[in-house]
Structure formats: C-alpha cells, structure tokens
N, C-alpha and C positions, 0 to 999 in steps of 0.2 A: 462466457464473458469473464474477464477478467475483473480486479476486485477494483472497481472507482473509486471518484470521490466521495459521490452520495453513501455508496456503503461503508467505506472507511468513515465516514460522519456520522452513520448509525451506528459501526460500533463505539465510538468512541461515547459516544452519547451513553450509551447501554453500559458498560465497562464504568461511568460514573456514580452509574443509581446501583450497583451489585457490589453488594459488598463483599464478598469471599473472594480471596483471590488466592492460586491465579482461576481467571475467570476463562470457561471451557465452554468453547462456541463452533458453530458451525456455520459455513460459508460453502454453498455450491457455486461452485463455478471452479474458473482456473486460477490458481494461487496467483494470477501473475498482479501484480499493486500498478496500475495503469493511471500516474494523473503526474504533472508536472512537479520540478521539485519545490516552485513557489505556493504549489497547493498542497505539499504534502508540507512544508513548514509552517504555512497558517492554519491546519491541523491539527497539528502536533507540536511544534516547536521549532525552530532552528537547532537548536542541537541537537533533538530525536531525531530530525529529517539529516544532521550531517552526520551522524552516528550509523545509518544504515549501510549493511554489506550491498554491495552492487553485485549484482549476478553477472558472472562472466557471456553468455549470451543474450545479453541484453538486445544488441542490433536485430538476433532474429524475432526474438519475442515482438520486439516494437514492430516490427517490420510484419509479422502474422496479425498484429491487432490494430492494423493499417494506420500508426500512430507516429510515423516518422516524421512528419511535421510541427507536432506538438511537445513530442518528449525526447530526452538524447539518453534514458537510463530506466532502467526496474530494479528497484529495492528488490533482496531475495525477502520472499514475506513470511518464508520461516523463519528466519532471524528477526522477523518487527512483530510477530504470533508470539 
C-alpha cells in the first residue's frame, strides 16, 4: 500500500510532539505518497505541497494503485522524507 492520507496525518502529528530532529521513522509499505494535491496542501501547506519533486513515472504508479481518477501526479517521497 502506498503512503495515504491517513498516514501522512500520523506522521505529521508524530513529527510535532518529537523533538530531535531530523526525526527517523519507519513506513512499510510502498514509498509511493498516494492522495490528491488539495490533500496534500491542507496537510502540509501550499508551498510544501508546491515545492515537491514530481516523479517522472507518475502515470504508471497512479495507474498500478488504481488511482487514475482521483490523482494526475506522485510526489517522489524521498525528497518530502
């Protein structure tokens, strides 16, 4: 599964109360950041959500995580990590 909303809401939650940074975490799943770019700016920001590198194959990612109708793009999530 790739990394949703829900979890990108829990880390960012988790990421407030820890203070050391940078802060070193673990996510199973597939790196891939799967949720629209209106949910990734009430998130995070407008400018962290325009500031993200776009991965060059985005179409197939979206297209394996049957998500073609909902999103037109994948943040690379090593560059938002």
């Amino acid at each position: 599964m790739g990394v949703n909303a829900f979890t990108l809401d829990v880390i960012l939650q988790i990421t407030k109360i820890l203070p050391d940074r940078p802060v070193k975490m673990l996510v199973l799943g597939y790196p891939d950041i799967v949720l629209s770019e209106d949910r990734m700016e009430s998130l995070f920001g407008k400018e962290t959500a325009n500031d993200l590198l776009i991965r060059h194959d985005s179409d197939r990612i979206i297209a394996w995580h049957s998500m073609t109708r909902f999103i037109d793009k994948i943040p690379d999530a090593y560059d938002f990590f």
